[in-house]
N, C-alpha and C positions, 0 to 999 in steps of 0.2 A: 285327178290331177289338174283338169282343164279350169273344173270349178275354182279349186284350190289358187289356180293362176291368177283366175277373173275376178277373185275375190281383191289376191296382192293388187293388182293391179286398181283396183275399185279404189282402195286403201291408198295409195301413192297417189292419185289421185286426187282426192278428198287432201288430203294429205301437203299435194302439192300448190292446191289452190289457197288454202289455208298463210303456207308460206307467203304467197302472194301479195294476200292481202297485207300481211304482217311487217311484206316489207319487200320487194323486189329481185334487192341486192344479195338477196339469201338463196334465189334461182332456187331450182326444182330440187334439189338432191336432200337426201335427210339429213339435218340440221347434227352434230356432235362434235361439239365445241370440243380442242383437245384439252386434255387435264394437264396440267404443270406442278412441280414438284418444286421446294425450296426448302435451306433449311439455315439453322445457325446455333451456336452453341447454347449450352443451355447454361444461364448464370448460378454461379456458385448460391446453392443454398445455405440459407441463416439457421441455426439451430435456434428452437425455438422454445426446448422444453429443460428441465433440470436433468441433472445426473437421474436425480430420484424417478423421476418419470420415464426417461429412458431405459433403466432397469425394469422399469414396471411392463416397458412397452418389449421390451424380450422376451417376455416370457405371458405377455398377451397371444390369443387366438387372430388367427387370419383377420383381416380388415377391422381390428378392434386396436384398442393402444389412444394413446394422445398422441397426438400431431408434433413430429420430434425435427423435422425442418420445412422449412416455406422458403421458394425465392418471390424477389419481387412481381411487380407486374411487367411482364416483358409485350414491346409491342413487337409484331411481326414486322416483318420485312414490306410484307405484300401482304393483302387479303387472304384469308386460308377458309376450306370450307373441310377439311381432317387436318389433327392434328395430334403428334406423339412424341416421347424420345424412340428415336431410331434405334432399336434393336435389343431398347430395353424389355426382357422378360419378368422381370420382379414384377411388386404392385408398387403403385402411386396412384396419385390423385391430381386431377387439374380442373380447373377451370377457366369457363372463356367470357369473353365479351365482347359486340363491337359498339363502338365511339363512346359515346357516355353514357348507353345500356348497361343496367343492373348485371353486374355480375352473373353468371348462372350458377348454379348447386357443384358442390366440389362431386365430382365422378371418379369410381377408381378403376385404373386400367391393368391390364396387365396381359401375361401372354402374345407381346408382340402385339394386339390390338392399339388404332390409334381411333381418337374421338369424330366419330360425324359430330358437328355444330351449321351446318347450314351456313355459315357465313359471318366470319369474324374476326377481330385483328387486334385482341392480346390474350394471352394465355396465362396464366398461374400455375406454379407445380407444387406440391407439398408431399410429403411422405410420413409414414408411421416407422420406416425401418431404421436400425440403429445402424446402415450404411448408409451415408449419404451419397445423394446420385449423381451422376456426371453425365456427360456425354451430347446430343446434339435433339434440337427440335426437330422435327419434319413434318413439314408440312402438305397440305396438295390442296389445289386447286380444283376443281371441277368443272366451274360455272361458265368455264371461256372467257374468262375476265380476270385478270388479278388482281383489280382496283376495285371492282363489285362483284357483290352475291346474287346468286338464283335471279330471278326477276320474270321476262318476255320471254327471253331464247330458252331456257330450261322449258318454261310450259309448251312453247313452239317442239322443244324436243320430246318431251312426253307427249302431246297431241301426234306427234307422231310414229310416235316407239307405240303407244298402244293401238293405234290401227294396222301398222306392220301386226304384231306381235299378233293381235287378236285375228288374224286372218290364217296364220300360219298353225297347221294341226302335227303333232310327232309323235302319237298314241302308238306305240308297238301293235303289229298286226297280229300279235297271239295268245291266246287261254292263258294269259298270266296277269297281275297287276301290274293295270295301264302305264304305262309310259307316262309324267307329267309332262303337260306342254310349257318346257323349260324354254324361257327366256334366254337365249343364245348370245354365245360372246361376243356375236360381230354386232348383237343389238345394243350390250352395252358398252361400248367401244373399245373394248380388248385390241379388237382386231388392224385400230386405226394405224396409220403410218406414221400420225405424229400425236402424240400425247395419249399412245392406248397404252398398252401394259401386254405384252406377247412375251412367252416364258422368254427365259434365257439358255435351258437347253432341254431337248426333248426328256419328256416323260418319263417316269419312273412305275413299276409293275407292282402291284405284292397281290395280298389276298385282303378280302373283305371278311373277317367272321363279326365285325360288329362294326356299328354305327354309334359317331361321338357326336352330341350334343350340345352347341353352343349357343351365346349370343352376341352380336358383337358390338355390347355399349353404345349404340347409336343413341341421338335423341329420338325421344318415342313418339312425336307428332308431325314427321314430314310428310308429305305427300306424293301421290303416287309417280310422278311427273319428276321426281328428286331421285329416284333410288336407283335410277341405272348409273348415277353421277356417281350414288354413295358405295355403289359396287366396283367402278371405276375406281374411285378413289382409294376404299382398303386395297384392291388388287395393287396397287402401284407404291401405296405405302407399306406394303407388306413387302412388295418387289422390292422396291429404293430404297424405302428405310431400314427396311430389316435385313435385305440381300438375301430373301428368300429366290425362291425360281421362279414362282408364280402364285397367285392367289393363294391363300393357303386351306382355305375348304374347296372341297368338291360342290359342293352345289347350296345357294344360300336359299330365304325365304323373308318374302316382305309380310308388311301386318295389313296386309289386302290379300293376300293367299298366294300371290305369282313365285314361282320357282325359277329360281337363275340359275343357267350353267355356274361353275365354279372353274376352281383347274382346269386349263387342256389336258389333251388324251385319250377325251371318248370319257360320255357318261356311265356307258352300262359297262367301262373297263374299270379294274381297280386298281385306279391312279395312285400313285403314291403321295400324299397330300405334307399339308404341314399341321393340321389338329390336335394331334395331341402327342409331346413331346416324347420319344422311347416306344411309341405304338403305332408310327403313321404306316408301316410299311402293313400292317394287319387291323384296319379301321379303314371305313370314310368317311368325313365327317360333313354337316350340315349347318350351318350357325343361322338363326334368326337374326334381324334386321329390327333391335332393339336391345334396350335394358331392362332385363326383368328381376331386376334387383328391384327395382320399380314400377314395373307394372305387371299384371297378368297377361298370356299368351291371347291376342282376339283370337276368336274363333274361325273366321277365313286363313290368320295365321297357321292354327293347328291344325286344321284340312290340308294348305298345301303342304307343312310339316308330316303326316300321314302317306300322303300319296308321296311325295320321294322316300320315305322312309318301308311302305310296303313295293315300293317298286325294286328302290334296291339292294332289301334285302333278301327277296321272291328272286332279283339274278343272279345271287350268290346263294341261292339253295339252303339261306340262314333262317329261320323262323323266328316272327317280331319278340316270344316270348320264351324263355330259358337263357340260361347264360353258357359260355366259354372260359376257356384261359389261353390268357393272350401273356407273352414272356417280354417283360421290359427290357428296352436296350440301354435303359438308363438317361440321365441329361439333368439338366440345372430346376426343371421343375416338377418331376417326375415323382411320385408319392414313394415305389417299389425302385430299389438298387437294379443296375445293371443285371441280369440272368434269372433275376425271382419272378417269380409268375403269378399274375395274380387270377380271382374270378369274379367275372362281370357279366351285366344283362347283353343281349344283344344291342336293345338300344340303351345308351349310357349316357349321362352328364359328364363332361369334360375333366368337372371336380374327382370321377372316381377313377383317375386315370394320374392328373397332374396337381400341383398345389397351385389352385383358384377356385373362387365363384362362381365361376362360369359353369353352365347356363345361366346362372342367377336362379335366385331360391323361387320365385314366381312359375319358372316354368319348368326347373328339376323336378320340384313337387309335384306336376300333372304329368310327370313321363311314366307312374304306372298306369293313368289310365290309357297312353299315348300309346303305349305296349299294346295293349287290348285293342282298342278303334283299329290299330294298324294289321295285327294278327286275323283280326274281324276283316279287312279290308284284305288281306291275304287270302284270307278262307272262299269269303265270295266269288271272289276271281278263279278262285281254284289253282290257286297258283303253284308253283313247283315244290316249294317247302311244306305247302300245308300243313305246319303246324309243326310240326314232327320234327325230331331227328336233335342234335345238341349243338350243331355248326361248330363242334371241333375237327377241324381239319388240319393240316399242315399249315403251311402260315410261315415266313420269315418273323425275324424278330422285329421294331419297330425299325425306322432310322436312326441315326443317333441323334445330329444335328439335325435341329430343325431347315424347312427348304422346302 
């Protein structure tokens, strides 16, 4: 523990002199710009396509169809560094830009997820559905700025979120698979007094007999020094915009391998999340910190993906590989009606639960080997499940509402 001390301290330190240089006025204390939230309605969408195509677009597959309404280019209020419609669960597609930067690639969202963009100030919305959409933009801040993006104080804040972080060890002290050393909510400002994201009312229980598999749309080249922002930022547009309770996965993962707290409650408890619509009270889920609609899982990614995923399914005495049935409670995205039961692996893609994409096809496809590495990574450790047994247990049903 002494070490462990001498080390924090070494790190605040380094840490604190660094501040210095960079700037004075910024004094010793870790630097966590608060996040700000903004929104405004979302303008009426143009239909864009014929009767004939919109019929066509009915009875197209998920994310396929012609493009059956576009709004204009709407500029933001302020600076946005996420952006979504609030509380929208369907799919859509947006796109961002800032000043008189090229457009970026249309992205489709859905599932209450809103878009990391790093920093930008107009958006575009378009959809494939023969509903047209309503309702409000939401946006969040991160940077500590709502007139600029990322820049000094982000790298200031990362220069010092990873000498904290890298000093502090939370490996569980027994014969099971390790503990990840999860990056904790008060590192990524959950815990601030002004502009963090702290639930709205304590904790919910169930059971864990499987793990859901997300990702959550981000853009897939930010840097390490970015992502405690862009954790911040879904947790609070998941909170504000959606009027959930709190963050809606349990524990997330960057494409450098680091594992972040998710939800309060306690990691090794099983929290009752918001992952997958009709199943949160019997899952926990995980989302990677990209789009693998678009690109494949890196490999530090699937290590830290692995180690939460054998740690906590070894504390619920589930084994990485065999499946369950888990009983839907039903909801607006759910594949299975209210009371039908379906059967699923232990670890799952999002898609074999609720109607989306999500994980995206890049990293659904590597969840059988993800199963194996992780069972293998069970086995080593000699963990509680070893292998064995089917993880049906008792179990609630899911929640209904998401939350």
């Amino acid at each position: 523990m002494l070490k462990t001390c001498l080390r924090i301290a070494a790190a605040i330190a380094v840490s604190a002199a660094f501040l210095w240089v960079a700037g004075p006025a910024l004094s010793t204390d870790r630097y966590m710009p608060g996040a700000v939230d903004f929104e405004q309605p979302l303008p009426e969408l143009q239909r864009v396509a014929t009767d004939a195509a919109a019929r066509a677009s009915a009875s197209a597959h998920h994310g396929e169809g012609p493009v059956l309404f576009r709004s204009a280019a709407v500029e933001a209020p302020k600076r946005f560094d996420l952006v979504g419609i609030g509380g929208e669960m369907g799919n859509y597609e947006v796109r961002v830009r800032s000043g008189d930067d090229p457009w970026s690639e249309w992205i489709e969202l859905g599932d209450g997820s809103p878009l990391y963009t790093g920093g930008s100030d107009q958006v575009q919305v378009r959809s494939r559905s023969p509903k047209p959409l309503d309702g409000r933009l939401h946006y969040v801040n991160v940077s500590g700025d709502t007139t600029t993006a990322g820049g000094l104080l982000n790298d200031v804040r990362g220069a010092i979120n990873s000498a904290v972080i890298s000093a502090v060890g939370t490996a569980d002290a027994v014969a099971a698979s390790p503990k990840p050393e999860f990056i904790q909510r008060s590192e990524w400002g959950a815990d601030a007094a002004r502009g963090g994201c702290q639930p709205r009312v304590k904790p919910e229980y169930g059971k864990v007999k499987a793990v859901a598999v997300h990702h959550t749309v981000s853009v897939n080249d930010y840097s390490e020094s970015e992502v405690p922002g862009i954790v911040l930022g879904i947790c609070r547009y998941h909170r504000n915009g959606n009027g959930w309770n709190d963050i809606g996965y349990n524990a997330l993962v960057d494409r450098f391998g680091n594992v972040y707290e998710g939800r309060a409650g306690g990691m090794a408890k099983p929290v009752v999340g918001a992952q997958a619509e009709g199943y949160n009270a019997q899952t926990a889920g995980i989302a990677t910190i990209a789009n693998h609609e678009q690109i494949k899982p890196a490999t530090a990614e699937k290590h830290g993906l692995i180690e939460y995923l054998a740690w906590r399914l070894d504390k619920a005495h589930v084994p990485a590989l065999g499946r369950t049935t888990l009983k839907s409670a039903g909801g607006d995205t759910t594949i299975a009606p209210a009371g039908h039961k379906v059967r699923v692996g232990h670890i799952l893609g999002h898609r074999d639960l609720d109607s989306t994409e999500c994980p995206g096809t890049h990293l659904y496809d590597k969840l059988p080997a993800i199963k194996r590495s992780t069972q293998g990574r069970i086995d080593t450790y000699a963990g509680s499940s070893g292998g064995g047994g089917s993880g049906d247990g008792g179990g609630g049903g899911g929640t209904g509402p998401r939350g």
